[in-house]
C-alpha positions in Angstrom: 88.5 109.9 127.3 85.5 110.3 129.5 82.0 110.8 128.1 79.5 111.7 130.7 75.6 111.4 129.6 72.4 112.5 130.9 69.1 109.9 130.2 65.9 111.1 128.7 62.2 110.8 129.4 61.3 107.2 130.9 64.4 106.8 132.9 62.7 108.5 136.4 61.3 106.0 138.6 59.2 106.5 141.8 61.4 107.3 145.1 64.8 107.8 143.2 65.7 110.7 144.3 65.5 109.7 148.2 69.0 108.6 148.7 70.7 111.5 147.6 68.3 114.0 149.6 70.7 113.0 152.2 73.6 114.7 151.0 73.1 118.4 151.6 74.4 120.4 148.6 72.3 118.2 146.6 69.4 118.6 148.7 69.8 122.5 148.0 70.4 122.4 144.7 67.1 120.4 144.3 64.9 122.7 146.4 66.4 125.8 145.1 65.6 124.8 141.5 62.2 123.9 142.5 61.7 127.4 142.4 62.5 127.8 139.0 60.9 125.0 137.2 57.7 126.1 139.5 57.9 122.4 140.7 58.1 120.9 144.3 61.4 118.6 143.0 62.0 117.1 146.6 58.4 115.6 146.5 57.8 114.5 143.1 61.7 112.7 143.5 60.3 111.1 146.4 56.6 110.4 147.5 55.4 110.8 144.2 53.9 108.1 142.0 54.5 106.4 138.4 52.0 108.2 136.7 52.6 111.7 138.7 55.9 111.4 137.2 55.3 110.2 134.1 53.7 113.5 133.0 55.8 115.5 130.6 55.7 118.9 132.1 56.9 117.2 135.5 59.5 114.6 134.2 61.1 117.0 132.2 62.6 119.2 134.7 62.9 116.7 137.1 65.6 114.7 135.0 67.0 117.3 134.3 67.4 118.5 137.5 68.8 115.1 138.9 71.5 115.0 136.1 72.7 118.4 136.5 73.0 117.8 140.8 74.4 114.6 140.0 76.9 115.7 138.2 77.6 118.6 140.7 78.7 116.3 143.3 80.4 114.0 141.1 82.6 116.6 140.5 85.0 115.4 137.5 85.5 117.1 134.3 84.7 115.3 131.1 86.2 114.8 127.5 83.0 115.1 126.0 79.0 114.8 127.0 75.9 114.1 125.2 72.1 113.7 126.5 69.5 111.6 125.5 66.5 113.6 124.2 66.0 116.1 127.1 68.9 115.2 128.6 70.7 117.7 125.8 69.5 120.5 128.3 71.3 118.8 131.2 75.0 118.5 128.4 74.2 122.0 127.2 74.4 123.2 130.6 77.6 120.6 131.0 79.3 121.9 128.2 78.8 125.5 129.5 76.2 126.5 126.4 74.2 127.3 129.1 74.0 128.2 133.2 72.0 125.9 134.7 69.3 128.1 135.8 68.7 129.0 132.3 68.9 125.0 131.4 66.2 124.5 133.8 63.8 127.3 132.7 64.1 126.3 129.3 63.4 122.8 130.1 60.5 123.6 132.5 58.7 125.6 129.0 59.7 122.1 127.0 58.0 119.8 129.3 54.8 122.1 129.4 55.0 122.7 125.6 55.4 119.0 124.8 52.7 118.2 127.0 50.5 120.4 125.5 51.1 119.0 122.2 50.3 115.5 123.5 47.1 116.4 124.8 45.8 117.2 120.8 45.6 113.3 119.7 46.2 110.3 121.8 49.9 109.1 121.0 52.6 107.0 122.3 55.9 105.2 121.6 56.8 101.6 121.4 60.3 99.9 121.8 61.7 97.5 119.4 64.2 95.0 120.3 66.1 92.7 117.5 65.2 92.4 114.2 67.3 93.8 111.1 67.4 96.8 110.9 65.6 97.6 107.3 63.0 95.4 108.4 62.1 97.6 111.3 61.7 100.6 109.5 60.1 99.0 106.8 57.4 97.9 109.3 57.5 100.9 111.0 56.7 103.2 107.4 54.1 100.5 106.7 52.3 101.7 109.7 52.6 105.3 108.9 54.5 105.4 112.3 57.9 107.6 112.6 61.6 106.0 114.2 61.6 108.5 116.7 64.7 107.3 118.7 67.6 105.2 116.9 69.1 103.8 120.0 71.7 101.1 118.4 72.4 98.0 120.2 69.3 96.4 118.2 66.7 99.0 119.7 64.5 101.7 117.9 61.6 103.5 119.2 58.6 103.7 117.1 56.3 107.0 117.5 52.5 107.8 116.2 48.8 107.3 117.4 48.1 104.6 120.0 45.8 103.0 116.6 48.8 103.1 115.0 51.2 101.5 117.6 48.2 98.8 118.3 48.3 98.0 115.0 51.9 97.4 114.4 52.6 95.5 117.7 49.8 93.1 116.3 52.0 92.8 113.4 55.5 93.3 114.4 58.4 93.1 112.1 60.6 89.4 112.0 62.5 88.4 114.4 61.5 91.5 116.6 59.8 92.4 119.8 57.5 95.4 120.9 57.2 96.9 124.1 54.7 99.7 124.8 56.9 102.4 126.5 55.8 104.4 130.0 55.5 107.9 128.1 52.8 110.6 127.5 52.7 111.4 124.0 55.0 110.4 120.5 57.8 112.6 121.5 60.4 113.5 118.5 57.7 113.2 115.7 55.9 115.7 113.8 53.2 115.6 116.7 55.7 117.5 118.9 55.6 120.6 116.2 53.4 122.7 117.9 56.2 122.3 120.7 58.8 123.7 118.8 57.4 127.1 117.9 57.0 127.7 121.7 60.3 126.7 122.7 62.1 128.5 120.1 60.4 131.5 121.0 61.5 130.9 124.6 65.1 130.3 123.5 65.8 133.3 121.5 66.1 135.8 124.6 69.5 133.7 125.4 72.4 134.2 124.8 74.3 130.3 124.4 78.1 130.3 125.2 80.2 128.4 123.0 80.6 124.8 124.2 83.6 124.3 127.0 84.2 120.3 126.2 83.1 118.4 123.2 78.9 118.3 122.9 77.7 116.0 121.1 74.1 116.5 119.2 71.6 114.1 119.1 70.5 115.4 115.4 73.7 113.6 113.8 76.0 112.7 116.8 77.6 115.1 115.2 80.3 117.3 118.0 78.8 120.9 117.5 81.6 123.9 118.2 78.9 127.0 118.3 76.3 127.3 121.5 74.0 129.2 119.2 74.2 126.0 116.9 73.5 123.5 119.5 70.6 125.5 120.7 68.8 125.5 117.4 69.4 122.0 117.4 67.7 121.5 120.9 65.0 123.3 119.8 64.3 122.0 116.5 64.7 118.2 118.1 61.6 118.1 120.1 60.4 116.9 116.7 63.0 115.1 114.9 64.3 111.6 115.0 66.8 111.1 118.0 70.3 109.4 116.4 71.6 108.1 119.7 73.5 105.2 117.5 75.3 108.3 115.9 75.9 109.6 119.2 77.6 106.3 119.9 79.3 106.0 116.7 81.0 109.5 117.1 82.0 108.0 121.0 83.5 105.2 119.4 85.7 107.4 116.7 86.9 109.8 119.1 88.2 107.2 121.2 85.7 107.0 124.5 87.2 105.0 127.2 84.8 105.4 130.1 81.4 106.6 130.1 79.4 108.1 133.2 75.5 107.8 132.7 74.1 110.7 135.5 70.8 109.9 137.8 69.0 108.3 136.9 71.5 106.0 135.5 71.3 102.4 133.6 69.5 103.0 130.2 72.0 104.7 128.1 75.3 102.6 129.8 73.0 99.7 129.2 73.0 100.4 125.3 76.6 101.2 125.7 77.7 97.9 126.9 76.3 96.4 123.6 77.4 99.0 121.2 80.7 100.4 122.4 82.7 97.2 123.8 85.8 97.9 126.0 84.3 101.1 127.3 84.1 101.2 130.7 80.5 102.3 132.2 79.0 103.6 135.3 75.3 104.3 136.0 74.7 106.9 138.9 71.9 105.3 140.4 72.6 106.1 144.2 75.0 108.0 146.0 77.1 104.7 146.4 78.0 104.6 142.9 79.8 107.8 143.3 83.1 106.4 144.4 82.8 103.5 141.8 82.8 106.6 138.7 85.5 108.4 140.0 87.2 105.5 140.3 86.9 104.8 136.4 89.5 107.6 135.8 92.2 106.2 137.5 
């Protein structure tokens, strides 16, 4: 079975939408949902800087606009799909919860929300890499910080007040190491709340389909059947811990053979390599790994 995934916030980098801008379709899908996140896509994919793009209300929409054209012209139909964080708005749209346009207008209220949110008290989020498990979260309670993102493979993202994160990377738990992450605020904690009221307000004039493939949630990792479901769980998310190990876990029992990680591609097939051995991966990173994930299905 093919899984296909969309990344969250942190995986856009300066320039990478360039290459694809090349192919057409791509290039129109971009410019013509410019219009609806109220964003120029084509410039802030391109010419843009680290910290341009590193701002909430622009990085959302942009990711999820390069998953959704990425998987356009990829053009292969998967067994299931699951996003990382705000990458559920690219799967929803997958799945068929949602159109695309709708996906994207959601998304562009998310990324303003959020950033708004993060603009109340200075916040961030730090990686941790090794380290037992218990220990982490011990450390991490100690420190009045919240797990934000379970990640599996040995990493969890730690969320709170830069005083917070200073402290705990100057005492970080055995056997473990802390990286300060590239993001704008503690995204999934209970600073994102204001964030929620906003977007829930926003989601309740749609109308979700029922999911078309299996869509996995990142609440549980739990495969939800109901579009109305999924989207309360989008919503109420922007504050809650992200279980991307249970995600993985529910991969695993359903019997995920090949996994396609959309642009831009290498964090979530990197944690797949390590958690889910035997599955093939593919990170869509330029248009020449296009060939190399269809080529997965054979």
């Amino acid at each position: 079975m093919l899984v296909i995934v969309a990344p969250g916030q942190g995986a856009q980098t300066p320039g990478f939408l360039s290459p694809w801008l090349e192919i057409p379709e791509f290039r129109e899908r971009i410019s013509a949902w410019s219009e609806i996140v109220e964003l120029d896509l084509v410039a802030y994919g391109t010419t843009a800087g680290a910290d341009e793009i590193r701002d909430t209300a622009v990085a959302q929409p942009l990711l999820v606009a390069a998953a959704l054209a990425s998987f356009e012209t990829l053009g292969v139909r998967p067994g299931m799909v699951a996003g990382h964080s705000v990458g559920e708005l690219a799967a929803a749209a997958i799945a068929g919860v949602l159109t695309p346009e709708q996906a994207l207008a959601l998304v562009r209220e998310r990324g303003r929300a959020m950033a708004k949110a993060a603009a109340v008290t200075e916040t961030g989020m730090s990686a941790v890499l090794g380290g037992a498990e218990e220990d982490v979260l011990a450390a991490i309670s100690k420190h009045g910080l919240t797990p934000a993102n379970m990640n599996g493979a040995g990493q969890i993202v730690a969320g709170g007040t830069r005083e917070q994160l200073e402290a705990f990377a100057a005492e970080p738990p055995e056997k473990a190491r802390v990286r300060p992450l590239a993001v704008a605020g503690a995204f999934h904690t209970v600073h994102m709340a204001p964030a929620v009221d906003h977007l829930r307000a926003e989601a309740e004039a749609l109308a979700p389909a029922d999911p078309s493939v299996t869509l996995l949630s990142n609440s549980d990792g739990a495969a939800v059947s109901g579009g109305g479901e999924f989207l309360d769980r989008l919503v109420n998310q922007v504050a809650n811990p992200v279980r991307w190990d249970s995600c993985m876990a529910t991969m695993a029992e359903r019997g995920v053979t090949a996994m396609i990680e959309l642009l831009p591609g290498g964090t979530l097939t990197g944690l797949a390599r390590r958690a889910l051995p035997g599955v093939k991966t593919v990170a869509l990173k330029t248009p020449d790994d296009l060939d190399t994930a269809r080529e997965v299905l054979q």
